[in-house]
Z-matrix of the N, CA and C atoms (Angstrom, degrees):
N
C 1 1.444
C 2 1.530 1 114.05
N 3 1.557 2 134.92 1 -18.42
C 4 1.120 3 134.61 2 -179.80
C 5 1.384 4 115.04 3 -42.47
N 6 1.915 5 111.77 4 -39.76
C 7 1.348 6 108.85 5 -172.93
C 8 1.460 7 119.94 6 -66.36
N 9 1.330 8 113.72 7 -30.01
C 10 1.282 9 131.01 8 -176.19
C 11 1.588 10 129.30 9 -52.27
N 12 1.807 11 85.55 10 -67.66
C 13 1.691 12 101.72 11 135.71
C 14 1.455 13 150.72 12 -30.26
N 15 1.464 14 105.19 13 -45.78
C 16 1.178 15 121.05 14 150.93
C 17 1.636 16 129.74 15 -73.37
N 18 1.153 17 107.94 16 -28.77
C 19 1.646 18 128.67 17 179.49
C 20 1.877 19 88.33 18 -63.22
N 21 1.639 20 120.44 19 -65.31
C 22 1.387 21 132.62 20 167.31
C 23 1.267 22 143.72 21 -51.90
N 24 1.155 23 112.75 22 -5.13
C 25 1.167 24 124.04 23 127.18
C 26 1.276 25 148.52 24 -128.93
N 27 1.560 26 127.75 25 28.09
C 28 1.687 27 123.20 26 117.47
C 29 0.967 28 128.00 27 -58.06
N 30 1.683 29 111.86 28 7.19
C 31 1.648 30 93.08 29 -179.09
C 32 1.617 31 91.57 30 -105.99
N 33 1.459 32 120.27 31 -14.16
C 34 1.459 33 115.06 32 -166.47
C 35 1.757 34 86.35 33 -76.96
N 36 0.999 35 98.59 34 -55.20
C 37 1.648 36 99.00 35 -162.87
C 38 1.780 37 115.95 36 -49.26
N 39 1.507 38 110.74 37 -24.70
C 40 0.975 39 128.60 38 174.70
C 41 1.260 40 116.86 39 -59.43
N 42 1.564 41 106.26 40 -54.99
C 43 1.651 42 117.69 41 179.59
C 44 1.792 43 111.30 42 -74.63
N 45 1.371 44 96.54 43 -13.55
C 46 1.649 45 94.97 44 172.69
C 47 1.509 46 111.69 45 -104.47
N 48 1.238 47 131.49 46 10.26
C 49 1.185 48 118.98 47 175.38
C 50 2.116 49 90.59 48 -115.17
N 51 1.061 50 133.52 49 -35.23
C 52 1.004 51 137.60 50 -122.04
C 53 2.373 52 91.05 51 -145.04
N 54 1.476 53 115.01 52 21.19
C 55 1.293 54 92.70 53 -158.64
C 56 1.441 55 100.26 54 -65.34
N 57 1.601 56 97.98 55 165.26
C 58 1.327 57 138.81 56 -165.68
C 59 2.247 58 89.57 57 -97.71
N 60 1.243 59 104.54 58 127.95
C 61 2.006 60 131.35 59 166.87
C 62 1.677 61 80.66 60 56.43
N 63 1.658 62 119.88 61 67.44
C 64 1.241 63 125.34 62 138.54
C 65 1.547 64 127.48 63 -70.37
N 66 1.216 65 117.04 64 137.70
C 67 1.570 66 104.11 65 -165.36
C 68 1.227 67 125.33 66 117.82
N 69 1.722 68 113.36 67 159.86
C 70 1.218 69 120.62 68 -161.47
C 71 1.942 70 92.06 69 -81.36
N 72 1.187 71 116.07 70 158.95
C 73 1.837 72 134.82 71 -171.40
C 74 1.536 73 77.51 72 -125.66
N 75 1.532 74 127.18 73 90.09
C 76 1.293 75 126.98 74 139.12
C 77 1.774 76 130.95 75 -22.29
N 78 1.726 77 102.69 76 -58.43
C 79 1.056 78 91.46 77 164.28
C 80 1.348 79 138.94 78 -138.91
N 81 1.776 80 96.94 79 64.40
C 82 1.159 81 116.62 80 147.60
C 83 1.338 82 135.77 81 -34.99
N 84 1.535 83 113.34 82 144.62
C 85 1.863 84 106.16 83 -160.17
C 86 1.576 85 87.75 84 -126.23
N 87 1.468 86 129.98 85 -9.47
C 88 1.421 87 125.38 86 174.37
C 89 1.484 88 107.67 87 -131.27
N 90 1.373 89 135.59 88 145.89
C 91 1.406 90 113.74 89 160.00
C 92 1.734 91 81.23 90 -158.35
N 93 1.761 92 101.89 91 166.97
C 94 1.317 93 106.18 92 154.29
C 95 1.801 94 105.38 93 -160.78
N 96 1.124 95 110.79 94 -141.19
C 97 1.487 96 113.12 95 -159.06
C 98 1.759 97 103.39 96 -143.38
N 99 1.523 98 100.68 97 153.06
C 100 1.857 99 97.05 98 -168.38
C 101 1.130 100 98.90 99 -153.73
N 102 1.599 101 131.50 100 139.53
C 103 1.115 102 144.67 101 -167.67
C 104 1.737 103 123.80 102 -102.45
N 105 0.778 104 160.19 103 -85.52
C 106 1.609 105 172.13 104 -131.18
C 107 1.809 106 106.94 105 32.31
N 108 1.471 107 115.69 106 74.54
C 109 1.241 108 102.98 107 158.76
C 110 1.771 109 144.87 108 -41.25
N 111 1.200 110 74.54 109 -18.34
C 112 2.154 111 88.43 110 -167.72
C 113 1.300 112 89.27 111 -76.59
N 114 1.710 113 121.46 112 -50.61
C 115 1.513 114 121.54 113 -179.20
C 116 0.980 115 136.50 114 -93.50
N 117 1.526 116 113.88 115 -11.78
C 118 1.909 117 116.66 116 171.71
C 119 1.557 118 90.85 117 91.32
N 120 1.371 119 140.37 118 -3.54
C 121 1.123 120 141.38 119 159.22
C 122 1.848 121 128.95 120 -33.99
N 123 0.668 122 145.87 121 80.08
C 124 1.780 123 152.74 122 179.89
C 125 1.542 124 117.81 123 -105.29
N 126 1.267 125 95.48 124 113.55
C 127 1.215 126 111.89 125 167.59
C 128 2.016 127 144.49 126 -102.94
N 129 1.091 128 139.66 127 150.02
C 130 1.292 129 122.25 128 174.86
C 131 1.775 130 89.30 129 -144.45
N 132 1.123 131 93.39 130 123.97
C 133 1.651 132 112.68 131 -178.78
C 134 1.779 133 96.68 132 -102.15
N 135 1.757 134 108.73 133 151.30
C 136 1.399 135 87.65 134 177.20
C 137 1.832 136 70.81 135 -143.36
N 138 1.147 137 111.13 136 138.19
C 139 1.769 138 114.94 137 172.22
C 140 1.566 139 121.98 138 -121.05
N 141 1.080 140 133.48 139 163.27
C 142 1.513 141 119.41 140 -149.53
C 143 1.637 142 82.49 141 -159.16
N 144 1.322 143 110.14 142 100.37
C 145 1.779 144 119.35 143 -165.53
C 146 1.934 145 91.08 144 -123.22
N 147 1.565 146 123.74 145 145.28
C 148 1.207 147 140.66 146 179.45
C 149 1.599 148 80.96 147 -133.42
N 150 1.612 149 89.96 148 145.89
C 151 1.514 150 105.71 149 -171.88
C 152 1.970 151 126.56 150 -31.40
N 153 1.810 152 77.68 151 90.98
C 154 1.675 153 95.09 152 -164.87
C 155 1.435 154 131.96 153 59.06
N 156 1.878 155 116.31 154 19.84
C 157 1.147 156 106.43 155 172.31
C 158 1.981 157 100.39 156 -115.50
N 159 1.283 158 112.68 157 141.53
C 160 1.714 159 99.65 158 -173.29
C 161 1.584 160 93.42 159 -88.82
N 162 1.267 161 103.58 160 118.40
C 163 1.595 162 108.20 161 175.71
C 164 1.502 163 109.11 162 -85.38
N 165 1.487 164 137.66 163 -38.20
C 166 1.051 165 138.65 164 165.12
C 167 1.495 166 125.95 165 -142.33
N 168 1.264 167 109.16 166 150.23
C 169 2.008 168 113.68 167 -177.91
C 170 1.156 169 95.33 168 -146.63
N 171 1.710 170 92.50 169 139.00
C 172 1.837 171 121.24 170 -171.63
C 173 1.224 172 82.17 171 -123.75
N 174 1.488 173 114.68 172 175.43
C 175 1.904 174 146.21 173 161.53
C 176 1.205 175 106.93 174 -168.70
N 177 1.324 176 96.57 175 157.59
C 178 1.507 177 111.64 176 -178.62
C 179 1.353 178 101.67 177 -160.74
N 180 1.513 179 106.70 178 165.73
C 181 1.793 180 82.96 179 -169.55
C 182 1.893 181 88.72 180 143.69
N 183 1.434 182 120.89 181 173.94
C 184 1.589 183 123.25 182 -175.63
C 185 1.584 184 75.03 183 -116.09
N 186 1.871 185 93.75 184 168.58
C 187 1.457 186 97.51 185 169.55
C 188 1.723 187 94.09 186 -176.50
N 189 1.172 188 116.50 187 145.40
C 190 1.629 189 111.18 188 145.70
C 191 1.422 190 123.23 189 -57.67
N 192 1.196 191 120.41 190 155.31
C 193 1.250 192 133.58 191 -177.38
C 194 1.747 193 126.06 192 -20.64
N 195 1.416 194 79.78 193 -68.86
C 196 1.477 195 111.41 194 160.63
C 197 1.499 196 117.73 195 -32.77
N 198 1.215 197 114.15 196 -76.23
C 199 1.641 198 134.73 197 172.31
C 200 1.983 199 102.34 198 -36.71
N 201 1.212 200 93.57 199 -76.20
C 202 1.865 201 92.84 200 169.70
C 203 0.852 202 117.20 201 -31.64
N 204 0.846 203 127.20 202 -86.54
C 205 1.247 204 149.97 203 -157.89
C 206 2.029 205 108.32 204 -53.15
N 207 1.024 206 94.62 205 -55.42
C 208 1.937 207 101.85 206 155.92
C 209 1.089 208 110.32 207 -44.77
N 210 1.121 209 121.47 208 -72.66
C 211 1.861 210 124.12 209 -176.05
C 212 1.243 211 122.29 210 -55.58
N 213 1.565 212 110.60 211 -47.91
C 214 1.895 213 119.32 212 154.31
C 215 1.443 214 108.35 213 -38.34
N 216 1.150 215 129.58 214 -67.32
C 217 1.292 216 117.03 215 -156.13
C 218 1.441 217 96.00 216 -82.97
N 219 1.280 218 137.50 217 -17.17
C 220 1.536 219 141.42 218 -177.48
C 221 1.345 220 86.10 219 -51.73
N 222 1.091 221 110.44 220 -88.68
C 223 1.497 222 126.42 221 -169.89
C 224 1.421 223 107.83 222 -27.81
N 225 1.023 224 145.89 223 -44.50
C 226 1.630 225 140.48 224 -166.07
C 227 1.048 226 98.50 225 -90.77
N 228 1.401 227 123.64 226 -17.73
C 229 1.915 228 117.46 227 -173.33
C 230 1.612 229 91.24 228 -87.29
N 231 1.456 230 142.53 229 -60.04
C 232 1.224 231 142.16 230 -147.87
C 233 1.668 232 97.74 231 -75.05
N 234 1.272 233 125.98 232 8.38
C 235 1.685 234 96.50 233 -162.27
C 236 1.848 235 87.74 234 -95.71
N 237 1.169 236 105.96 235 136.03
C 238 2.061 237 122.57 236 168.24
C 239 0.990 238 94.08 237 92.68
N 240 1.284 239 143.76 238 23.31
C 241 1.584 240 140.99 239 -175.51
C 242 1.546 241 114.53 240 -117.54
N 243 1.280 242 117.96 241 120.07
C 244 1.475 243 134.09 242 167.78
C 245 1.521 244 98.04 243 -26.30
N 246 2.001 245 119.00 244 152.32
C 247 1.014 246 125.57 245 152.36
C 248 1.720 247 124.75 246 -58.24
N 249 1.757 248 103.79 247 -3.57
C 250 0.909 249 111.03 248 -152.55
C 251 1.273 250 79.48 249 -95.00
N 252 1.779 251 117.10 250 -73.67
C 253 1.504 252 128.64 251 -168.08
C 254 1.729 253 96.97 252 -37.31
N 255 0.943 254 115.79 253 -48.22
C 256 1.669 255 111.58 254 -170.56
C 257 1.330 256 89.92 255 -55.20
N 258 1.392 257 165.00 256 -91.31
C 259 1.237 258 161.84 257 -99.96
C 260 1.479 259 109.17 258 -89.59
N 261 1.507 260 95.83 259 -50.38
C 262 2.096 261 105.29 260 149.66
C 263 1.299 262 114.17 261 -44.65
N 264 1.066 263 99.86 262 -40.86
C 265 2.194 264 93.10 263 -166.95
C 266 1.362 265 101.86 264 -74.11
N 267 1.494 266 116.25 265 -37.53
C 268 1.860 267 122.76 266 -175.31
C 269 1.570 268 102.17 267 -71.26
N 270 1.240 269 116.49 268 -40.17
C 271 1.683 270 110.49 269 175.58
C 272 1.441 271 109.48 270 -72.27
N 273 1.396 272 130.72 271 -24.49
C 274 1.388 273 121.65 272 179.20
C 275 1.701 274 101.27 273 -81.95
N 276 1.209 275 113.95 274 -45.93
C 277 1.488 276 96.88 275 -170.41
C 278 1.590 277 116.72 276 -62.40
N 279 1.361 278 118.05 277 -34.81
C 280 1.290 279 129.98 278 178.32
C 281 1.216 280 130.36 279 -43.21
N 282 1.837 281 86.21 280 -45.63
C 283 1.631 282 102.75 281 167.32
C 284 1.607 283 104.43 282 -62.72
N 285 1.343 284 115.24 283 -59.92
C 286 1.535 285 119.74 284 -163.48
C 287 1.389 286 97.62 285 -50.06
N 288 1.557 287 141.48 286 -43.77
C 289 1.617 288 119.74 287 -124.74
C 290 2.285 289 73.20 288 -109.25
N 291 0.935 290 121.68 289 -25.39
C 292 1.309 291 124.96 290 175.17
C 293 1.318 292 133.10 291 -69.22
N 294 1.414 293 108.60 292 -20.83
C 295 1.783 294 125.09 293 177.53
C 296 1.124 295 99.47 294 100.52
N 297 1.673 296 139.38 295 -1.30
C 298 1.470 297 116.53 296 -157.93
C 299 2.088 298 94.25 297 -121.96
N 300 1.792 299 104.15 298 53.40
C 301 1.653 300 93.30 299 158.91
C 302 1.344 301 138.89 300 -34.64
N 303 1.344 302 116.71 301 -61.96
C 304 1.592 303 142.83 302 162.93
C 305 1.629 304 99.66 303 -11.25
N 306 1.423 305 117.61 304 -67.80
C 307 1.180 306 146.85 305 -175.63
C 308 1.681 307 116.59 306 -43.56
N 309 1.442 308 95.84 307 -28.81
C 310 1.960 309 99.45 308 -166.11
C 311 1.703 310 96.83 309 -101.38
N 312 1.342 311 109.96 310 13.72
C 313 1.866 312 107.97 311 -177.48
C 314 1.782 313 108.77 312 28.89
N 315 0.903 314 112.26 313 -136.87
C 316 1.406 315 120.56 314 -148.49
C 317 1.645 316 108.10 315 -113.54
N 318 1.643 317 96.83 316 39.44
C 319 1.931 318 94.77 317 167.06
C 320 1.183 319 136.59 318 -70.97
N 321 0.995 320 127.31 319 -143.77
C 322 1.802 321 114.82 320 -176.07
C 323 1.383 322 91.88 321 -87.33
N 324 1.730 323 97.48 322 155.75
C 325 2.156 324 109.63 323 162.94
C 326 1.008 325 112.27 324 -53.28
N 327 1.321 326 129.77 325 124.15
C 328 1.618 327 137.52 326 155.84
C 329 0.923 328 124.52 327 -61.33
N 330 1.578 329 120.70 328 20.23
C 331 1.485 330 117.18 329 -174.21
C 332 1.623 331 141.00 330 -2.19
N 333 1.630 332 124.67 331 -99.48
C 334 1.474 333 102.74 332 170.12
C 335 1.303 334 97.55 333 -71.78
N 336 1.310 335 151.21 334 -48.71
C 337 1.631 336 132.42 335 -165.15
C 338 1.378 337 107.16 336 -29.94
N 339 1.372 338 142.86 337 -37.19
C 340 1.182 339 135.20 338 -172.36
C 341 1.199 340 114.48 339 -75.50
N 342 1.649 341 119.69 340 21.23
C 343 1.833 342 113.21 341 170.06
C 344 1.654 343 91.12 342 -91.27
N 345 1.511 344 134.55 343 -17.39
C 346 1.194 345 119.99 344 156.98
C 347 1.542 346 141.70 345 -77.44
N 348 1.541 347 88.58 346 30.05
C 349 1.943 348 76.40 347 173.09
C 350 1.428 349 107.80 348 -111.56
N 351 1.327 350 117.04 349 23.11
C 352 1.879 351 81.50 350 147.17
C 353 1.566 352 114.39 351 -100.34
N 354 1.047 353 107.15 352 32.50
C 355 1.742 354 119.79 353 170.54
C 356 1.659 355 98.82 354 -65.29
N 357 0.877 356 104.15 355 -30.82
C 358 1.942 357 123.81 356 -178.69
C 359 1.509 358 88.53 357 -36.23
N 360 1.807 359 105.71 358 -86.50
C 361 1.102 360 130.19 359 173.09
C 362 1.734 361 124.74 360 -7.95
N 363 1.392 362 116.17 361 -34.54
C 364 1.630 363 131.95 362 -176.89
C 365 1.219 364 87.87 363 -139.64
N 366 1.376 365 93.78 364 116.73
C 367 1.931 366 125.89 365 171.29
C 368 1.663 367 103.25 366 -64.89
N 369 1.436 368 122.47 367 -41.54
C 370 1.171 369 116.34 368 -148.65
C 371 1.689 370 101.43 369 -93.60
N 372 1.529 371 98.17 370 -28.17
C 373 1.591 372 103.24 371 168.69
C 374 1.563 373 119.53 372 -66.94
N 375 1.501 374 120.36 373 -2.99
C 376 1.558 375 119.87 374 -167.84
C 377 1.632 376 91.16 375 -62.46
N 378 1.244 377 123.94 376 -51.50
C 379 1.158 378 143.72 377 -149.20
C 380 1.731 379 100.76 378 -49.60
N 381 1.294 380 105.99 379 -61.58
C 382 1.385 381 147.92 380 172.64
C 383 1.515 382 83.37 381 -21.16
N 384 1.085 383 122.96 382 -97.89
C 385 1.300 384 150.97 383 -143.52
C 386 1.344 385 112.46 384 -68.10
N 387 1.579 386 114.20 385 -26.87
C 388 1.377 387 133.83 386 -164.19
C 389 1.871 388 113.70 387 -98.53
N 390 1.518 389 98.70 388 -8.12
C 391 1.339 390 121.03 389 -159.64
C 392 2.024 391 104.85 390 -72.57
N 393 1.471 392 101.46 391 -41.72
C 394 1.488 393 106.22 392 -176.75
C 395 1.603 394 106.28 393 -71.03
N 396 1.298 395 114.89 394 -28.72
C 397 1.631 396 115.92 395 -169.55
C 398 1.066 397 101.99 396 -86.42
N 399 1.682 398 153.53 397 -20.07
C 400 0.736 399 159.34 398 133.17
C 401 1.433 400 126.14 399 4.99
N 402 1.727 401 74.88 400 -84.66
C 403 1.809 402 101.76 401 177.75
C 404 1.547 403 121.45 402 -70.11
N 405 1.763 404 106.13 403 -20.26
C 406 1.393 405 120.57 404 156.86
C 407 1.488 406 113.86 405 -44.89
N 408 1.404 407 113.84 406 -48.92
C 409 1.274 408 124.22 407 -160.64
C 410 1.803 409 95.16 408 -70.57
N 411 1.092 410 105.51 409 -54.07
C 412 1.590 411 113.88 410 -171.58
C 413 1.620 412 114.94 411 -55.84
N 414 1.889 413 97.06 412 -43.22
C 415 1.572 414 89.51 413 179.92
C 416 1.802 415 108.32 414 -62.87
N 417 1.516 416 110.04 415 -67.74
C 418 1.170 417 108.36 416 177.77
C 419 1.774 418 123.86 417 -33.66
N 420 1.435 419 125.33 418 1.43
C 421 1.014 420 119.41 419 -171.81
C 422 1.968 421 101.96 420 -136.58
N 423 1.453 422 114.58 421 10.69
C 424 1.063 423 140.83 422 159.94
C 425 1.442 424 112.29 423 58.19
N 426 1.735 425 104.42 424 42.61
C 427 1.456 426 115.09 425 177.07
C 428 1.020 427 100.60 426 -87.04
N 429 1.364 428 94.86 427 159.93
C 430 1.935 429 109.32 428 -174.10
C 431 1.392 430 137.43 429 -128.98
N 432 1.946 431 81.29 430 3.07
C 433 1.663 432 107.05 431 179.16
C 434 1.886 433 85.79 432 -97.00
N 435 1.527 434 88.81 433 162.38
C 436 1.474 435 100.15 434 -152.59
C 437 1.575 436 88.85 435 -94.47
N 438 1.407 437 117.65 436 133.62
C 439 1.647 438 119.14 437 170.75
C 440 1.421 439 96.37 438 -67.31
N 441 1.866 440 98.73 439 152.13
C 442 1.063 441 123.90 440 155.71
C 443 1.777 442 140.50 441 -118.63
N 444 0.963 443 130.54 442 143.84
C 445 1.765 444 92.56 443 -177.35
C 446 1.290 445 107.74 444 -117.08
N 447 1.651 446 129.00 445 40.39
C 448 1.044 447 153.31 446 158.60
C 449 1.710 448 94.09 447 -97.77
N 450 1.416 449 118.70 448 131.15
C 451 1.252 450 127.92 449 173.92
C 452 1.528 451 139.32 450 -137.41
N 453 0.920 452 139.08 451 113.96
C 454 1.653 453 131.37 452 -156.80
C 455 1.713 454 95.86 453 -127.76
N 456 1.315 455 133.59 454 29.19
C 457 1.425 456 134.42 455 150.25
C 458 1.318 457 124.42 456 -82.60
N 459 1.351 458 119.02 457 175.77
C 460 1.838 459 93.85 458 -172.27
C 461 1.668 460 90.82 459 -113.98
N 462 1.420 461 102.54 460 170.30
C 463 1.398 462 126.33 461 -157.44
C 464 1.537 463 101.44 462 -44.31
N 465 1.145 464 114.02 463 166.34
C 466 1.480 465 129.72 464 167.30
C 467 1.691 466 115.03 465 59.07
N 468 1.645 467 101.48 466 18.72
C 469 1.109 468 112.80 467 179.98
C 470 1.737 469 129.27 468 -72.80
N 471 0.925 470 148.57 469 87.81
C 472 1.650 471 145.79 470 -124.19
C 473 1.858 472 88.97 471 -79.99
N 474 1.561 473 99.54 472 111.24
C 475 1.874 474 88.86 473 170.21
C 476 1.354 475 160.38 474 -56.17
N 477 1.543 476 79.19 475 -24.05
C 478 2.060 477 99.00 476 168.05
C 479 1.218 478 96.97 477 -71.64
N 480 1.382 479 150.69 478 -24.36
C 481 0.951 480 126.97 479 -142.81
C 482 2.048 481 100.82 480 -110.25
N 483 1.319 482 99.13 481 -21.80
C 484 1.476 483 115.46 482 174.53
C 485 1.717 484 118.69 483 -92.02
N 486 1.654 485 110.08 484 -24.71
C 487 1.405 486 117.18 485 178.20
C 488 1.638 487 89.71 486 94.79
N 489 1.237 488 127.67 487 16.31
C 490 1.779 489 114.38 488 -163.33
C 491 1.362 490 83.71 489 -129.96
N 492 1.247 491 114.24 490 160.36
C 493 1.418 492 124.82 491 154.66
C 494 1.812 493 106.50 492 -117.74
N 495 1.330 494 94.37 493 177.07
C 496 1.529 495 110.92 494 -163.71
C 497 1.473 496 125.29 495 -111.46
N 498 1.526 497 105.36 496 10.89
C 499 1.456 498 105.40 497 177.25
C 500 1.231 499 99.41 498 -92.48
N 501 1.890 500 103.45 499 162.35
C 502 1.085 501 138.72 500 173.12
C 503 1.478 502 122.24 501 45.07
């Protein structure tokens, strides 16, 4: 498996040196903004949805590797996909990048997203990785307070709806 591993991350490093729909989405119809205090991570998602299908997603924003590289490949996974299918894809990766697969039952393939699961592996990197879907969640839900993935709400708290997310 080393090669594989290795195969998985040139591709992260790839999408973080090199991401894929960098940039402002002129005409974007949702966007919002996402934080990662632990990492200095910042994001601005801009999404461009026709009656519930996301036709295109930009970001821009600093990030560690990690962070890019999440949002890069975010972006190429969400384009022709239901608000719905997107919400499947954010519960499957969540499960994957967290350790808890078992958990995401039988949603759509995560195809390249799955060069991030040994994010599992580093608790503090979940955050990292989890930061663009986040703000996915927020744009698609047309919040305007900026997510964070630092959190002081109590459990089972839904994040778009607080501006917080819930990892780690």
């Amino acid at each position: 498996m080393p090669e594989l591993r290795d195969l998985y991350q040139e591709l992260i490093i790839d999408h973080g040196r090199r991401p894929r729909n960098y940039g402002v989405l002129a005409d974007a119809n949702h966007q919002a903004e996402g934080f990662n205090p632990l990492c200095g991570d910042r994001i601005r998602l801009f999404v461009k949805t026709r009656e519930g299908v996301i036709e295109d997603v930009h970001f821009e924003g600093t990030g560690c590797a990690i962070s890019t590289a999440s949002a890069s490949l975010m972006s190429e996974a969400l384009k022709g996909r239901t608000e719905a299918e997107a919400r499947a894809l954010f519960d499957g990766f969540h499960a994957l990048v967290t350790g808890h697969e078992g958990a995401a039952g039988a949603g759509p393939p995560l195809g390249k997203l799955e060069v991030l699961a040994g994010v599992a592996e580093f608790p503090a990197r979940v955050k990292c990785a989890t930061l663009a879907w986040h703000t996915l969640v927020a744009a698609l839900h047309d919040q305007h307070t900026p997510v964070t993935t630092e959190r002081d709400e109590q459990p089972g708290t839904e994040p778009a709806a607080t501006g917080r997310t819930a990892d780690g």
